[in-house]
VOGU-3710 file (C-alpha; in Angstrom, 3 decimals, decimal comma):
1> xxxxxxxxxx> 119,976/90,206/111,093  121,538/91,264/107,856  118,946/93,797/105,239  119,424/93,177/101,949  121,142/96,347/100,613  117,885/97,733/98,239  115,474/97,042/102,303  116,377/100,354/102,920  115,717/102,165/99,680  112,381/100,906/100,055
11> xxxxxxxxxx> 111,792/101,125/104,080  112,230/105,363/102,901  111,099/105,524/99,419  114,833/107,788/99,296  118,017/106,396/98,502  119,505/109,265/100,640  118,644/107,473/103,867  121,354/105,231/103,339  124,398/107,173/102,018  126,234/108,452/105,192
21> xxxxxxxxxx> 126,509/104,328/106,739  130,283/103,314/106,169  132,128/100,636/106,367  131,677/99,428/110,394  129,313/102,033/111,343  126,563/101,243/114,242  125,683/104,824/113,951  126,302/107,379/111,402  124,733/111,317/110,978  123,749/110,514/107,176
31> xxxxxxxxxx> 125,552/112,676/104,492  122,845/114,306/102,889  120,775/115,220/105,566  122,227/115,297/108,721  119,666/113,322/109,997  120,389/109,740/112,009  118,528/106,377/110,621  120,362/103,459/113,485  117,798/101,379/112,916  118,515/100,884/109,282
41> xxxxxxxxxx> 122,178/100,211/108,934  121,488/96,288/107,991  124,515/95,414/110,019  124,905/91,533/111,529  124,487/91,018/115,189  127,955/91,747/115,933  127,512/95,333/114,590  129,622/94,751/110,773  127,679/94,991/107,513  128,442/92,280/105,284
51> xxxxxxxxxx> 130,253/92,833/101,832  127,679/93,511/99,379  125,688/96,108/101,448  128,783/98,218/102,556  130,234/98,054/98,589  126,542/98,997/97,326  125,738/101,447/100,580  129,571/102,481/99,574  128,750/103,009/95,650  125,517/105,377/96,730
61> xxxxxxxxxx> 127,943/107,233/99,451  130,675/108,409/96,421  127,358/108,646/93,525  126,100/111,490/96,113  129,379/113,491/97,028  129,896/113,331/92,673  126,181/114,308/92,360  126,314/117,182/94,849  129,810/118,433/93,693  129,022/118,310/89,960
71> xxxxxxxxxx> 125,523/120,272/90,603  127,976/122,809/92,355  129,837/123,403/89,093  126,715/122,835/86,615  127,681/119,395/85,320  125,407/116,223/85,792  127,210/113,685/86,940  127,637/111,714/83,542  128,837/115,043/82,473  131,305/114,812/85,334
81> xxxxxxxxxx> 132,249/111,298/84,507  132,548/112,416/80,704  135,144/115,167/81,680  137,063/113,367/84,514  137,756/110,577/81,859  139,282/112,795/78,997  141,242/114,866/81,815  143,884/111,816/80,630  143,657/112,202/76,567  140,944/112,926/73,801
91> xxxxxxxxxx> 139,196/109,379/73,264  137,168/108,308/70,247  133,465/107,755/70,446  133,572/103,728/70,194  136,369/103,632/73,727  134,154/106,691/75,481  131,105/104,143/75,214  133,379/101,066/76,887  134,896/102,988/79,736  131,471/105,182/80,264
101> xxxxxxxxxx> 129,306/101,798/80,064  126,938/103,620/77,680  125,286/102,709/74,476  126,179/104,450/71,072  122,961/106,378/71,157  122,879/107,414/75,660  127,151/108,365/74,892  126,146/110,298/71,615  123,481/112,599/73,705  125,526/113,110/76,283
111> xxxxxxxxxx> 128,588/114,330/74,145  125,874/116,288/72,510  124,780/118,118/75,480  128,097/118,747/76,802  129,707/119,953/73,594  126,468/122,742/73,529  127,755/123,700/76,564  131,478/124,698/75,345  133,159/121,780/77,488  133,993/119,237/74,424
121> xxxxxxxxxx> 134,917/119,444/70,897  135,074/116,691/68,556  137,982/116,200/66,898  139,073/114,282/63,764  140,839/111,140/64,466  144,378/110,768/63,546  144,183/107,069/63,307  141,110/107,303/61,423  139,846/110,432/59,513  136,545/108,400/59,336
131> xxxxxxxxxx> 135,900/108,791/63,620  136,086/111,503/65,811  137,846/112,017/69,486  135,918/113,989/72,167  138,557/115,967/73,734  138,508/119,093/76,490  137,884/122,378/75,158  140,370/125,008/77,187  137,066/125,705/79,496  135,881/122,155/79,801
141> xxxxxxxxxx> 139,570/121,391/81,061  139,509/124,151/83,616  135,991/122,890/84,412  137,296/119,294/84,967  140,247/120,734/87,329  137,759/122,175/89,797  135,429/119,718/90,068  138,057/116,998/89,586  140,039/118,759/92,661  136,525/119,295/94,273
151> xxxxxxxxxx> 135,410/115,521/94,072  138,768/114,366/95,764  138,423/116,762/98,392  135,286/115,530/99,530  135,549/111,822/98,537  138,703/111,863/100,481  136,543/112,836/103,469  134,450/110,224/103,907  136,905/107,738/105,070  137,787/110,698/107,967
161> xxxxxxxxxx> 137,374/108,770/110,651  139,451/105,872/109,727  142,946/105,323/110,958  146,049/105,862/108,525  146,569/101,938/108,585  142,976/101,407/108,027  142,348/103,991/104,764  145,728/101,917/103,174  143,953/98,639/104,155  140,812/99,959/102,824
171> xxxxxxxxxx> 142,683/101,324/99,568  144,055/98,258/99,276  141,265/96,029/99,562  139,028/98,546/96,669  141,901/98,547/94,128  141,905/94,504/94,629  138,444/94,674/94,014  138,638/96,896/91,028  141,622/95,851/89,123  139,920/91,724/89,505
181> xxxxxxxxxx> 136,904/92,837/87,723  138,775/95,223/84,908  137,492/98,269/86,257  137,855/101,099/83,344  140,027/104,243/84,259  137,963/106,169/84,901  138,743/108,912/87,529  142,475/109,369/88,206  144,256/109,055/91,213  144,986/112,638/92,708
191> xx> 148,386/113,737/91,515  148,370/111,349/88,473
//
């Protein structure tokens, strides 16, 4: 019997109950609170979740190692996701709201906030003296490093117990996945 992947959410009124299944789990200690939840994986009779649970179980997995790491350093994680982004360049308002997925007015509060908090500036635009980028301020960029580094280190966890062959087939499979639907940049590969 397959769940559908939002059963669980509302079996335990907590989306943490879900977040430490993987990929071809039976039986996983679950991330946030060590505790075990077998009988609500969702998984077919033959012991696999299908697609769509293990990308949207997956999706809640990496939103809760980026929540927890970004409450570790003060940020939200929008905040996080607003510094990880201009880690690359300064962007204007108008891209920030495209690769973000936010509305003028959610992108414009959250620059806002994070600016009051010494991690942005605006800038004038070159292109345009009109518009404004939103680039790193010197502590916002050391800011970015450490969670940026911190993020990795504990995304790159999760697929632990995976063979070598298996994290390049599963690396492989995501950036398919990603690139076919025009995925923005938005958090760099480590190294980059």
């Amino acid at each position: 019997m397959l769940f559908h992947p939002c059963t669980i959410l509302l079996m335990s009124g907590k989306p943490a109950d879900v977040m430490g299944f993987g990929l071809r789990i039976v039986r996983r200690t679950n991330y946030m609170d060590g505790r075990c939840y077998p009988d609500r994986v969702g998984k077919h009779d033959n012991g696999q979740i299908g697609v769509v649970a293990a990308l949207v179980r997956s999706s809640f997995l990496v939103n809760a190692v980026y929540a927890d790491s970004g409450r570790e350093h003060g940020l939200t994680p929008q905040q996080g996701q607003l510094l990880c982004v201009l880690m690359a360049q300064p962007y204007g308002m108008s891209e920030l709201g495209v690769v973000l997925g936010l509305a003028k007015s959610s992108l414009t509060g959250l620059v806002d906030r994070t600016e009051r908090n010494g991690l942005v500036r605006r800038e004038p635009d070159p292109q345009d003296l009109r518009a404004v980028r939103v680039a790193l301020t010197p502590r916002g960029s050391r800011l970015a490093e450490e969670f940026y580094s911190e993020t990795c280190r504990r995304v790159e966890k999760l697929s632990a117990g995976l063979t070598s062959a298996e994290r390049d087939t599963l690396a492989d499979l995501l950036g398919r996945v990603v690139l076919d639907n025009n995925v923005p940049m938005v958090f760099l590969e480590p190294g980059e």
